[in-house]
C-alpha positions in Angstrom: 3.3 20.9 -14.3 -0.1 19.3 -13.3 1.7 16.1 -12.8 4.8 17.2 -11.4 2.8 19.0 -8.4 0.7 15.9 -7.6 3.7 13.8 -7.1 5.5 16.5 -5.1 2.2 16.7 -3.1 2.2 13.2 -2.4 5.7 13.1 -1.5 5.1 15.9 1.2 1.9 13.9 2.7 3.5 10.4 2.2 7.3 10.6 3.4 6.5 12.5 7.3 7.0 15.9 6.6 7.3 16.7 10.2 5.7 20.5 10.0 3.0 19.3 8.1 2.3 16.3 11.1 3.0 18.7 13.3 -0.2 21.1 13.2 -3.8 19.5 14.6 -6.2 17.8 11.8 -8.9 19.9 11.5 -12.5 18.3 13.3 -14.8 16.2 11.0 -17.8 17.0 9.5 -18.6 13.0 9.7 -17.3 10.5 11.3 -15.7 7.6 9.6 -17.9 5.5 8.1 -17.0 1.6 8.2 -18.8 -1.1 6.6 -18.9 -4.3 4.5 -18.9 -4.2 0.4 -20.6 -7.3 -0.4 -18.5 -8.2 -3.4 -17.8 -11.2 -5.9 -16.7 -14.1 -3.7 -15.8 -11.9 -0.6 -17.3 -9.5 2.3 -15.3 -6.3 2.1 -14.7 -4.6 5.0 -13.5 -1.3 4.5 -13.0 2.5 6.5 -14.3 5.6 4.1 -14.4 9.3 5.2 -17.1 10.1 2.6 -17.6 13.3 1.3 -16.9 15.3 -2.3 -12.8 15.4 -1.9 -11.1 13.3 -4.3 -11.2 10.0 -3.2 -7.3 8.4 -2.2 -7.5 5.2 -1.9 -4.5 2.8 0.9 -3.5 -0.8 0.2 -2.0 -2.3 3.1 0.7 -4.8 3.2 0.6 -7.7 4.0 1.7 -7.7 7.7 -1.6 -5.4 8.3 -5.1 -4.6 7.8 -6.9 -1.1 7.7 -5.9 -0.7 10.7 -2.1 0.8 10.2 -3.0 3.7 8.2 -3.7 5.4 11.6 -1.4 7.9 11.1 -2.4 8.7 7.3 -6.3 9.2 8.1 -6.2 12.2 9.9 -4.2 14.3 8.1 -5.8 13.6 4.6 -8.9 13.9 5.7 -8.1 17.2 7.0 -6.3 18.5 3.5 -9.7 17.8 1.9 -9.2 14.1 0.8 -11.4 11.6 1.0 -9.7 8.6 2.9 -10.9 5.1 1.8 -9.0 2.2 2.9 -9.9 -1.8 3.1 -8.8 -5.2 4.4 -7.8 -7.8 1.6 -9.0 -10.4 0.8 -7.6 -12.9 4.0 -7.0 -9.8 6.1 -8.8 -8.1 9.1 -12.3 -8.1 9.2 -13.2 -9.0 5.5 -15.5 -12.5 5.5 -14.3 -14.6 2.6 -17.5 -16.7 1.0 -16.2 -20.2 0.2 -19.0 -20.5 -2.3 -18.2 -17.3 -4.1 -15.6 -16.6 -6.7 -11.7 -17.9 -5.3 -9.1 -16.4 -4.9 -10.2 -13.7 -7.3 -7.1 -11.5 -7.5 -6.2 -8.3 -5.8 -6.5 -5.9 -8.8 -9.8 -7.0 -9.1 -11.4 -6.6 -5.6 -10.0 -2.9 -6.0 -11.5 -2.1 -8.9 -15.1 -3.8 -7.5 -14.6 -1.7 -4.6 -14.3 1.6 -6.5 -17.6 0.4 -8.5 -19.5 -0.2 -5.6 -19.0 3.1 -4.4 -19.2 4.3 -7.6 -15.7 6.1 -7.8 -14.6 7.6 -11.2 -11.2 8.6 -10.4 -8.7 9.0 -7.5 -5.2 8.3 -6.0 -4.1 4.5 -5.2 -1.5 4.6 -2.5 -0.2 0.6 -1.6 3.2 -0.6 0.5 4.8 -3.9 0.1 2.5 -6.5 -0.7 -0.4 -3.9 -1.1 2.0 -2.2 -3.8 1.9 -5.5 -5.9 -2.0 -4.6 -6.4 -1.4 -0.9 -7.3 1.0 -2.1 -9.9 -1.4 -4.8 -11.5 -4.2 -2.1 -11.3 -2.6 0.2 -13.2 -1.1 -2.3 -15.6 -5.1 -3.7 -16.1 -7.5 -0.6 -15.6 -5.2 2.5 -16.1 -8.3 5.4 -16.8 -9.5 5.6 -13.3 -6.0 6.1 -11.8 -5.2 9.8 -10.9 -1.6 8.8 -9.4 -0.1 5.7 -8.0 2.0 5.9 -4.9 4.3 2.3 -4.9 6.1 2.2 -1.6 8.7 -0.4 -0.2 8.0 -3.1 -2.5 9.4 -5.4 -4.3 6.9 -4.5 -6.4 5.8 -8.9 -8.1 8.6 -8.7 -10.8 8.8 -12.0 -12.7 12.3 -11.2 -15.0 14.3 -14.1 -13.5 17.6 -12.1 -13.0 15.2 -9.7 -10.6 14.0 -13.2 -8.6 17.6 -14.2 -8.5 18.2 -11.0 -6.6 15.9 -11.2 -4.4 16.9 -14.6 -3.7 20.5 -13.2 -2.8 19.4 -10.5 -0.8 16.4 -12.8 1.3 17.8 -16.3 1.6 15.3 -19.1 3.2 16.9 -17.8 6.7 15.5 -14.5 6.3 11.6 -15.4 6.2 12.0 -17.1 9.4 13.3 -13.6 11.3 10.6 -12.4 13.6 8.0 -9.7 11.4 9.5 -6.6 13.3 13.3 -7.5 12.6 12.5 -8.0 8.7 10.1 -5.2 8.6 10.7 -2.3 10.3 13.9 -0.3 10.6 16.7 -0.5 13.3 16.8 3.0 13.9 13.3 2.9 14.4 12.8 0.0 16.8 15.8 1.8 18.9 13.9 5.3 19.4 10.3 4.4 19.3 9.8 1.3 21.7 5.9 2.0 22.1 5.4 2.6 18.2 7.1 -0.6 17.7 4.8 -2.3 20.3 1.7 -1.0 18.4 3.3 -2.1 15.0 3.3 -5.6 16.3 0.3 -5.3 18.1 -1.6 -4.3 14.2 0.3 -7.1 13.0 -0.4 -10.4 15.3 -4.0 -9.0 14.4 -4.0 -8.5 11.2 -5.2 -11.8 9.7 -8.8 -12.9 9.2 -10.1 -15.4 11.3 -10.1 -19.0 9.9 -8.4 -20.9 8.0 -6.6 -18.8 5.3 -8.1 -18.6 1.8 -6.4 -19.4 -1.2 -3.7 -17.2 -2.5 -4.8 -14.5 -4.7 -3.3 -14.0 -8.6 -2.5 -11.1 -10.8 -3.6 -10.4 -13.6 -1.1 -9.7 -15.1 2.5 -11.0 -15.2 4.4 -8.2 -14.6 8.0 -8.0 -16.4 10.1 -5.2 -16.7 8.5 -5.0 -20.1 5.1 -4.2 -18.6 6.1 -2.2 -16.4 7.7 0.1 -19.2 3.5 0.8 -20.4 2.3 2.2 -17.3 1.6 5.8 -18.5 -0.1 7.3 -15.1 1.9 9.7 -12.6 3.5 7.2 -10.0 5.6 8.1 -7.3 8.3 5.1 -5.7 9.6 5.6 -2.5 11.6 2.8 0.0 13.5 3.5 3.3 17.5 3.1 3.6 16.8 0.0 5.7 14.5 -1.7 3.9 15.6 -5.4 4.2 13.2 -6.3 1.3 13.3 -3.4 -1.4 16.3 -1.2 -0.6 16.6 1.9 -2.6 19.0 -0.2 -5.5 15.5 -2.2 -6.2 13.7 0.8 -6.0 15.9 2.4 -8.6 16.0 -0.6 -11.4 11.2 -0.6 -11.5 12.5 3.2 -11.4 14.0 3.3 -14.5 11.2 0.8 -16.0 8.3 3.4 -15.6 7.8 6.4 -17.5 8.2 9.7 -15.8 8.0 7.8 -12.4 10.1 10.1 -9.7 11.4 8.4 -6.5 12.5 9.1 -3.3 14.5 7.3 -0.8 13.9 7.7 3.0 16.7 7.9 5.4 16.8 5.5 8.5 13.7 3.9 7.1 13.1 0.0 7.1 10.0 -1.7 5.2 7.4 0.0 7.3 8.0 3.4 5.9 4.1 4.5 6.0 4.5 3.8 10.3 8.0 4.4 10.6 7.8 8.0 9.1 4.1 8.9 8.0 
């Protein structure tokens, strides 16, 4: 029952429940703190609420920094949570060191993070690209994870009939559609002209300064196989009109993970966490 309400709690906070968005966050005690983690290889940058709730922790993708869970940080904050998020590695603000360890790999940075500010336990919440990492985390360092939220992501898959598919439903054409046409939902871009504005504004600066540093790994390969030994609480949700992991993809890493529960948002593209927070 423990696990069943902390995935039903997560579905209320993470898929725009519009009473609960609807009442005023509650004032701070402190403000947000932000700051570099001076890490293996790389400069951290990252937003954290501090505080005794229990930590949850947001992985943006990778058309964003920090910077987009601006609707999210209120709200947990206000229910208690402790709201921690970061820019990855070749993201935002975070200063990769050349001379450090390269490229390092997603997963790892995470779990780095969470030692640095000497986290136990708490929630991993990560869309698209930042997904990939909450997948690989779970798959490499399973006992601090309370739950894993995966959200409109195709989620790193290696099987090669998955990689055909996404080859059928994203030919070559598709990566050169402008970011807002592949990423966020038609209904959405037709009612919310200024919130598409801001998504685009988040996203032209969203990229760290510089030249970009090498492409981080896994590490792990993940297979369907693997995905079938993740034994923590995850919850996998995608919009209608996601271009990239409609609710069909959704459902086959679905049926891969254990007790996994998912929930598919109408009128929703790839930007689910802006398009309905």
């Amino acid at each position: 029952m423990h696990t069943r309400a902390l995935i039903l709690f997560f579905f209320f906070f993470c898929c725009g429940v519009a009473a609960m968005m609807a009442q005023a966050p509650a004032p701070r005690s402190t403000p947000m703190r932000e700051m570099y983690a001076d890490l293996p290889g790389v400069r951290l940058w990252y937003r954290d609420s501090g505080g005794s709730g229990v930590p949850v922790v947001f992985l943006h993708a990778a058309t964003g920094s920090s910077r987009v869970w601006e609707h999210q940080e209120d709200v947990f904050i206000a229910a208690g949570y402790r709201f921690i998020a970061y820019d990855r590695r070749g993201f935002g603000r975070t200063i990769v060191d050349p001379q450090g360890t390269q490229p390092g790999t997603g997963a790892g940075d995470l779990h780095a993070l969470m030692e640095h500010l000497r986290i136990d336990r708490f929630h991993v919440v990560g869309t698209a690209a930042g997904a990939f990492i909450c997948i690989d985390y779970a798959l490499s360092f399973p006992r601090p994870l309370r739950s894993v939220v995966i959200a409109n992501t195709i989620g790193g898959v290696q099987d090669e009939e998955y990689l055909e598919l996404g080859r059928r439903l994203r030919p070559p054409e598709f990566a050169a559609l402008p970011p807002d046409l592949r990423e966020l939902g038609p209904s959405y871009r037709a009612s919310n002209p200024q919130g598409t504005r801001r998504w685009l504004d988040l996203e032209r600066t969203s990229r760290a300064e510089g030249p970009p540093p090498p492409a981080q790994t896994m590490l792990n390969r993940v297979t369907f196989a693997a995905l079938e030994t993740i034994a923590v609480p995850v919850l996998l949700l995608t919009g209608d009109a996601d271009l990239y992991a409609p609710p069909a993809v959704m459902r086959l890493c679905a049926a891969r993970i254990n007790g996994a529960e998912s929930v598919g948002l109408p009128e929703a593209g790839h930007s689910a966490y802006w398009e309905q927070p």
